[in-house]
C-alpha positions in Angstrom: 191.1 133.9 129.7 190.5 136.0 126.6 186.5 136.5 126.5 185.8 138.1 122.3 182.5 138.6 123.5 179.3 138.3 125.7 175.6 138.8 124.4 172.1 138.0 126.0 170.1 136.5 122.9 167.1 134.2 122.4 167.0 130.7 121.8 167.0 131.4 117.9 170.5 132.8 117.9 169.3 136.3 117.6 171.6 139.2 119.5 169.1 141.0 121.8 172.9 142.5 123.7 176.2 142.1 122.3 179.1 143.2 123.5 182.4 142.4 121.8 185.5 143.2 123.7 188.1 142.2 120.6 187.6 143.4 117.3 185.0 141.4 115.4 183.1 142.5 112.0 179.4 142.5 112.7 178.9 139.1 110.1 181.4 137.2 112.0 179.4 137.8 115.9 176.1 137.6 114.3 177.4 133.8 112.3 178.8 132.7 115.7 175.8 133.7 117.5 173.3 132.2 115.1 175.5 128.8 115.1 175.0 128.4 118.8 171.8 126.8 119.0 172.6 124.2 115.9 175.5 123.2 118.6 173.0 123.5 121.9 170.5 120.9 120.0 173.7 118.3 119.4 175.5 118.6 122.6 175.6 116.4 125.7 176.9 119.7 127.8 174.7 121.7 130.0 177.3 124.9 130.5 179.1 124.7 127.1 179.9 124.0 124.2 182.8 124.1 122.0 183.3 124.5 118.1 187.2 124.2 116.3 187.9 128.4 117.2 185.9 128.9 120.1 183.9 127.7 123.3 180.2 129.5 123.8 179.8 129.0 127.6 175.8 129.8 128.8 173.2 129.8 131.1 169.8 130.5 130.5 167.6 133.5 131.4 163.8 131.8 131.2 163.5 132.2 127.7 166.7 134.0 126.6 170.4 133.0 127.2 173.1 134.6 128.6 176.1 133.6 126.6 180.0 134.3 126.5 182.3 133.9 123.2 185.9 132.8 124.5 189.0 131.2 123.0 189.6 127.8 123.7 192.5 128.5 125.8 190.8 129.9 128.3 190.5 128.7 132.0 186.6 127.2 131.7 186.8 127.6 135.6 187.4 131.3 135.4 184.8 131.2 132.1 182.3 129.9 134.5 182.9 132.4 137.6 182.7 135.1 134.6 179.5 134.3 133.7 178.0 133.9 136.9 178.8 137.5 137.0 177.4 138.6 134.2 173.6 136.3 134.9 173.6 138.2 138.2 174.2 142.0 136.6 171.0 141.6 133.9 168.5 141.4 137.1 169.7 144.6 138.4 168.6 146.7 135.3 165.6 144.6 134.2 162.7 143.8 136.0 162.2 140.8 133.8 163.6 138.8 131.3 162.0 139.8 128.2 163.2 140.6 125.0 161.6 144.7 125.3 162.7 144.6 128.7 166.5 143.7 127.5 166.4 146.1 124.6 165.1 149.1 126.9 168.2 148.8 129.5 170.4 148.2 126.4 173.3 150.8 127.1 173.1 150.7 131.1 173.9 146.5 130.4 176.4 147.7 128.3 178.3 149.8 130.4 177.7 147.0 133.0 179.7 144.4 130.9 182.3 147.0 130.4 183.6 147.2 133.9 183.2 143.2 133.7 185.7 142.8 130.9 188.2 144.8 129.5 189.7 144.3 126.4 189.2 140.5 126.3 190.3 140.1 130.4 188.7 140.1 133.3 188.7 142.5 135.8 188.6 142.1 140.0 185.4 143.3 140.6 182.6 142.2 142.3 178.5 143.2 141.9 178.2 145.9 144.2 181.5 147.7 142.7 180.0 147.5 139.5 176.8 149.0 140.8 178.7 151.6 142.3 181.2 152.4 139.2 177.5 152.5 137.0 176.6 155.0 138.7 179.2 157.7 139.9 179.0 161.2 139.4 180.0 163.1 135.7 181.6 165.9 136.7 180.7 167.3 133.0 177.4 166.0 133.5 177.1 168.1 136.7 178.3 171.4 134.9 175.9 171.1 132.2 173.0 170.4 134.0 173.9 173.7 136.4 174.2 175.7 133.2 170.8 174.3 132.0 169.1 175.2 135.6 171.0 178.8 135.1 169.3 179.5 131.8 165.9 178.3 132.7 165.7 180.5 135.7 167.0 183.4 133.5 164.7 182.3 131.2 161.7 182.1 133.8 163.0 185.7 135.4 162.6 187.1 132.2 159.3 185.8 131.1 158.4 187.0 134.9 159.4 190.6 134.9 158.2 190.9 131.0 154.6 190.1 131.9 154.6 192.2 134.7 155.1 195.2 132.3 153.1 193.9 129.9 150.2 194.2 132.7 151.4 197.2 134.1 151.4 199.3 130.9 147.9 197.8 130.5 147.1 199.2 133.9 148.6 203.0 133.0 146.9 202.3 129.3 143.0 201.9 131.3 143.7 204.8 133.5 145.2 206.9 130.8 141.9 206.1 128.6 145.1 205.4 125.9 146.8 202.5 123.8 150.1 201.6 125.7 153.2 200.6 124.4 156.0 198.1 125.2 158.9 200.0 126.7 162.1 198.1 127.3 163.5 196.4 130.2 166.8 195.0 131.5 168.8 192.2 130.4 170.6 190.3 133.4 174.3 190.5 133.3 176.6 187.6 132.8 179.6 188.4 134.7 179.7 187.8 138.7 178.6 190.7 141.2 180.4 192.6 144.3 179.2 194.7 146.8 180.4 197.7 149.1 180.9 196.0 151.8 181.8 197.2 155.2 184.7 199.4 153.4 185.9 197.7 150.8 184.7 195.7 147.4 184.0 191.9 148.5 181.9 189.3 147.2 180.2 187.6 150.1 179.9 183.6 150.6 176.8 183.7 149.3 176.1 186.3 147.0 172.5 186.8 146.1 170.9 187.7 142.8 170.0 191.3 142.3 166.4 192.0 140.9 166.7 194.7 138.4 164.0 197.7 139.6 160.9 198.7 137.5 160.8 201.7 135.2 157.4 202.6 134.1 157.5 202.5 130.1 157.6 206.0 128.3 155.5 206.8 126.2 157.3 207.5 122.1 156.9 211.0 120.5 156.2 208.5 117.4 154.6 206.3 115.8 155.8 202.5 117.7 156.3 199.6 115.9 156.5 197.2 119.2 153.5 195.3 120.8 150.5 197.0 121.4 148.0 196.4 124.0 144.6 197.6 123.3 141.6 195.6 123.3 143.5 192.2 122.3 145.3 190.6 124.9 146.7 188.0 123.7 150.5 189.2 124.4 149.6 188.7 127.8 148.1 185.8 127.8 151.0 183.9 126.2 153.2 185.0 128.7 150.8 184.1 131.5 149.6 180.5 129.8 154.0 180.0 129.8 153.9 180.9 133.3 151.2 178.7 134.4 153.1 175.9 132.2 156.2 176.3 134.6 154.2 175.7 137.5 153.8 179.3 138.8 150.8 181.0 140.5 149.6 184.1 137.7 146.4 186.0 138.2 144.3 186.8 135.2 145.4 190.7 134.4 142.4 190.8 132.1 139.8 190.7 135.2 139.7 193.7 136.6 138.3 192.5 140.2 141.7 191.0 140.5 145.2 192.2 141.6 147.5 191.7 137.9 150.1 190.2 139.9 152.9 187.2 139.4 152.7 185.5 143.2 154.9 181.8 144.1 153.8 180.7 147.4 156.7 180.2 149.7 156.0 179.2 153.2 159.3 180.0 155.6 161.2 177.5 158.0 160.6 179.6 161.0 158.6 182.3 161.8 161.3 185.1 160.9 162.6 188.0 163.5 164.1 191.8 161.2 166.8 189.7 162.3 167.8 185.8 161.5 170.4 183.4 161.4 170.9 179.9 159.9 173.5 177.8 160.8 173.7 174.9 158.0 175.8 171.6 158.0 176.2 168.9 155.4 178.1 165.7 156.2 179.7 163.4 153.4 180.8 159.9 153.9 181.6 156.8 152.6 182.8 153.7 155.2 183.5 150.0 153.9 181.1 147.2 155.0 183.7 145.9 157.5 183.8 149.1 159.5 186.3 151.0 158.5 186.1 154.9 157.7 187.1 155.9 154.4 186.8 159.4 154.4 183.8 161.6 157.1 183.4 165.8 155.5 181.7 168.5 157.2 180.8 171.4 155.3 179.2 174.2 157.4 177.9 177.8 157.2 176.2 180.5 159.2 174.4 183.0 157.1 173.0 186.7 158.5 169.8 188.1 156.9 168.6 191.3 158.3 165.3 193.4 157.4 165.4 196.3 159.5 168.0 199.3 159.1 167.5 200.4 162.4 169.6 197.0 163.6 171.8 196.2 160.8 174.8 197.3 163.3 174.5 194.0 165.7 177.3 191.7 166.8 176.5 187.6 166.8 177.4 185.8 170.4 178.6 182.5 169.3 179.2 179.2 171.3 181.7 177.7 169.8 182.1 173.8 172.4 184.0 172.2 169.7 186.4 169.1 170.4 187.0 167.7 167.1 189.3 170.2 165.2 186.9 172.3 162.9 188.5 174.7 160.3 186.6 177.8 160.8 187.0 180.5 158.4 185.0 184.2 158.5 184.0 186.5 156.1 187.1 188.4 155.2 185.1 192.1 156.7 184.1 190.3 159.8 186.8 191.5 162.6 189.2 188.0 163.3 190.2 189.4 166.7 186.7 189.9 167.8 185.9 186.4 166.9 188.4 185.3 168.8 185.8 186.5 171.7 183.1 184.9 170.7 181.7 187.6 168.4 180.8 187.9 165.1 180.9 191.9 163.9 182.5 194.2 161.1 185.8 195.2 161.2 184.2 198.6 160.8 181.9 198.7 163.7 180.0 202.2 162.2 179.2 200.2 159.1 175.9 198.4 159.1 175.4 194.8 157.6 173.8 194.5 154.3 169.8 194.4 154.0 167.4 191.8 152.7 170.2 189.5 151.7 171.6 186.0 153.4 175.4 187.3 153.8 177.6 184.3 155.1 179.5 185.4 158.0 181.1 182.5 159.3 182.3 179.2 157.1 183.9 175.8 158.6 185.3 172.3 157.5 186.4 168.8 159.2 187.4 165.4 157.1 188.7 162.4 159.2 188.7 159.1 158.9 188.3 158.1 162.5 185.4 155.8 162.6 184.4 156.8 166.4 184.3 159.9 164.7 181.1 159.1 162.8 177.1 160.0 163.6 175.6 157.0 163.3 177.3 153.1 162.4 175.9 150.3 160.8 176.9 147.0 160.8 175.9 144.7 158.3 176.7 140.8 158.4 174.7 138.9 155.4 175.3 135.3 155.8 174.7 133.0 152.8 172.1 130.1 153.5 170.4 127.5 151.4 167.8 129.1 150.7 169.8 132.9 150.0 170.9 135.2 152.6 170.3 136.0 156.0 171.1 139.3 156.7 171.5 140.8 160.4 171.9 144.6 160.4 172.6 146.9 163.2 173.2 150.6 163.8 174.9 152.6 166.8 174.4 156.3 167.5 178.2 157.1 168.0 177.6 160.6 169.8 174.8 160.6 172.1 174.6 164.5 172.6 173.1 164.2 168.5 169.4 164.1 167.7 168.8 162.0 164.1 165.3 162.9 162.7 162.9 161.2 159.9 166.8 158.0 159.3 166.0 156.0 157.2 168.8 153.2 156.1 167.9 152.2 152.7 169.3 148.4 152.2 169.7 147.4 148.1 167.7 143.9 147.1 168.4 141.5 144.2 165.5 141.4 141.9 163.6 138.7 141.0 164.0 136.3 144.5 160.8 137.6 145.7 160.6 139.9 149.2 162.5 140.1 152.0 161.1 137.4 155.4 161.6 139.9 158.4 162.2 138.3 161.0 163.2 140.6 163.8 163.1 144.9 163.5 163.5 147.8 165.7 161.8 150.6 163.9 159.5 150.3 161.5 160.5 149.3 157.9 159.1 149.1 154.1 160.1 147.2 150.7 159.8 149.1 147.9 159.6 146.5 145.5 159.9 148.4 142.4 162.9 149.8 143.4 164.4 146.7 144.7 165.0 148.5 148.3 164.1 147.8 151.6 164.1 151.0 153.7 164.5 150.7 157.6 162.8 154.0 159.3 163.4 155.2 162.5 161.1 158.6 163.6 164.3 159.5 165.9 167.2 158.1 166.8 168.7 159.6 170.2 170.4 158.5 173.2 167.2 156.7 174.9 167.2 154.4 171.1 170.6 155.0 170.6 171.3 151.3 169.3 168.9 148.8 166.9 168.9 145.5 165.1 167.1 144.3 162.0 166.9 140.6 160.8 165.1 139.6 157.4 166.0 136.4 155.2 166.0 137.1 151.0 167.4 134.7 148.4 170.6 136.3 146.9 174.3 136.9 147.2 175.5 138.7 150.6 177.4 141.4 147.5 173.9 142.2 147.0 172.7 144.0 149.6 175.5 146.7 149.4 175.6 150.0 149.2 173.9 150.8 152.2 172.1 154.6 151.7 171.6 157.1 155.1 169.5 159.8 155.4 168.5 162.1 157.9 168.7 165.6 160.0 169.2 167.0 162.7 168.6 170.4 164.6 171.6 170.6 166.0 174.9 171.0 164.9 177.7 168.6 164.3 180.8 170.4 165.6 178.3 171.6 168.6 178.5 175.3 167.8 175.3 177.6 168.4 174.3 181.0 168.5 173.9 182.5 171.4 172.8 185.9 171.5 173.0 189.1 169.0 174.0 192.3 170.5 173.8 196.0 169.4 177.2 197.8 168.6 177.0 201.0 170.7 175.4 200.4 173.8 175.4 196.0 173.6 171.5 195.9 174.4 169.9 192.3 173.4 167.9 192.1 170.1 165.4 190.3 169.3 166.6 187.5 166.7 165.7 184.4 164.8 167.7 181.2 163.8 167.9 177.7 163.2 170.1 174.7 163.1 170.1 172.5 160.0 172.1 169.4 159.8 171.8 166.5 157.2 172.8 164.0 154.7 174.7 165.2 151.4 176.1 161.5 150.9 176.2 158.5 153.9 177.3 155.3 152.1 178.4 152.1 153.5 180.2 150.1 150.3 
């Protein structure tokens, strides 16, 4: 098969999307395209039609046509499987089949096609591959948009700690009886940050971001040609209207019955002990429809924050009751032999633990891909029927000892078929029609529910229900690892802490 090109146009011959996947001059598509209703008005053929140089093979789309270009040496079999393929990718980007509708989805169709046909020749792909390929991660992409979020918090710090000077000088100004003036401030530096810690320079696992400290603004011998702030305010209210713009919560530094203060309301997991811990998991995976693991991750961290001076020299109990072979690592000044114990502490027992910052202590990974291995299975069987599908879907808690909160299994839907019948559901579920999903919610999933069955029925292709999406969390740990007490250095008196258990969903996807 050698396919020159494939276009979705109206019944006038008019290009809405072309594609050409040989090289073509734009006269010589737009003459073969326009010909193709002259032949469609002449012919006896409902699929297609031919001309002396090539075969136009179609199907229509309500009022438009989805049409391929090929050589007449081509298999018309493999012509027609082809475009099959391509009728059934233009529902998944268009909610219709209109002309604006076509036009607005114009490069995602495009790149669509592309993975279809490759330089004239099909590839071995099927609908939910294509979905999947569409959409994969740009590892550019990624780096851009965390340089972008890097600049606009910079950007945000800045216009933060500016307009807090800006009010304060105000402040000094009205108590003074005098005009202030702008003083300087301090840039933030570009290059990455260490510490002194526990004897040595190291850069912690997760190193937080300094805030440079105030320095009232002197006051110049001279005459200043920076901002002033007397009577007009307008300075200040610039910065405070951009504030406001960015979401944040800025009091009025003109009114004098109120505070001049920048305030973003933050409201905290846990109620927080001088000291607390978090222990934080992520899992990764991606299994194949016929249950089979392709690759299970683990990512986990504990991180320390302490408050208080007077017990920043503490050692962490930990329970460590794993089976499955975690890779633990610790924080290069956290003693290996003590850990060993069960104890997380400093090499240096007389040096304390940093303050006010979330220091990781203790790092781990696992990858497998032993599917008995995984949280939670689903088994999806769609069977095709004459009127569509009918879909059965199933899921298993693998490990029992687990606690899934707020899973919810999100199951993909061809457009344009109308909803999904449901037949049968444990759980509760919604149809997001909009988004062409149906999600299937389960409050908790635990050993007393650990197994449940959904049945619906939904015109379609059984390729058209995959990927299968998972989220949820947890409050307990993956590789069953908890913290168990903390512990003063000198004397090993208990301390009063604080901690919690987080584990949850980076990527669960069943292709």
């Amino acid at each position: 098969m050698v396919l020159l090109a494939a276009a979705v146009c109206n019944k006038a011959g008019k290009a809405i999307v072309s594609r050409q996947f040989v090289d073509m001059t734009r006269s010589r598509i737009e003459g073969l395209l326009a010909a193709f209703p002259k032949l469609m008005s002449s012919g006896k053929q409902h699929t297609f039609v031919e001309t002396e140089s090539v075969r136009y093979v179609y199907q229509p789309l309500e009022k438009l046509y989805m049409l391929l270009i090929t050589t007449k040496a081509s298999n018309i079999l493999e012509d027609l499987e082809t475009l099959r393929l391509f009728a059934r990718v233009i529902p998944e980007y268009c909610r219709s089949m209109e002309e604006s509708e076509i036009v607005d989805n114009a490069f995602p169709l495009i790149f669509a096609f592309d993975e279809i046909v490759a330089l004239g020749y099909r590839e071995n792909v099927n609908l939910a591959q294509i979905r999947t390929f569409t959409e994969m991660d740009s590892h550019e992409e990624k780096v851009f948009q965390a340089i972008r979020q890097t600049q606009e918090r910079e950007a945000k710090e800045n216009m933060r700690r500016k307009a807090k000077e800006l009010t304060q000088a105000r402040k000094e100004a009205n108590r003074r009886g005098g005009k202030p003036t702008s003083g300087g401030y301090g840039g933030f530096g570009g290059g990455s940050s260490s510490r002194d810690y526990g004897g040595s320079v190291e850069s912690a696992i997760m190193e937080p971001v300094s805030k440079p400290s105030y320095t009232t603004p002197s006051k110049p011998s001279g005459p200043s040609k920076a901002m002033k702030l007397g009577s007009k305010t307008k300075d200040v209210d610039s910065f405070i209207d951009t504030l406001k713009s960015e979401g944040e919560h800025v009091t009025n530094p003109s009114a004098p019955s109120q505070p001049s203060a920048i305030t973003k309301s933050a409201t905290p997991a846990v109620n927080q002990e001088s000291i607390h811990l978090r222990m934080e998991e992520k899992i990764t995976l991606i299994a194949g429809r016929d249950g089979g693991l392709q690759n299970l991750e683990i990512n986990g961290l504990v991180t320390l924050r302490i408050t208080d001076e007077a017990v920043a020299r503490v050692r962490v109990a930990v329970n460590n009751r794993d089976t499955k072979g975690m890779l633990l690592q610790t924080h290069p000044n956290v003693d290996k032999n003590l850990f060993k114990e069960g104890f997380i502490g400093l090499k240096n027992p007389a040096k304390p633990f940093p303050l006010n910052q979330d220091v990781g202590v203790l790092k781990w990974k696992f990858q497998t891909q032993d599917s008995n291995l995984m949280p939670l299975s689903i088994n999806c069987w769609p069977t095709e029927s004459g009127n569509g599908c009918d879909i059965n879907i199933e899921y298993e808690l693998e490990d029992e000892d687990l606690e899934l909160n707020d899973v919810i299994i999100s199951i993909p839907t061809p457009s344009g078929v109308g909803s999904p019948v449901v037949n049968e559901c444990d759980g509760e579920y919604q149809y997001e029609s909009r988004k062409n999903l149906l999600e299937w919610r389960h409050a908790v999933i635990d050993g007393s529910n650990k197994t449940g069955a959904m049945e619906f029925s939904m015109g379609g292709h059984p390729d058209d229900f995959y990927p299968i999406n998972v989220t949820f969390y947890s409050k307990k740990s993956y590789c069953d690892m908890e913290i168990q007490d903390v512990l003063m250095v000198d004397d090993k008196s208990p301390v009063r802490y604080s901690s919690e258990t987080v584990f949850y969903v980076a990527k669960y996807e069943i292709l």
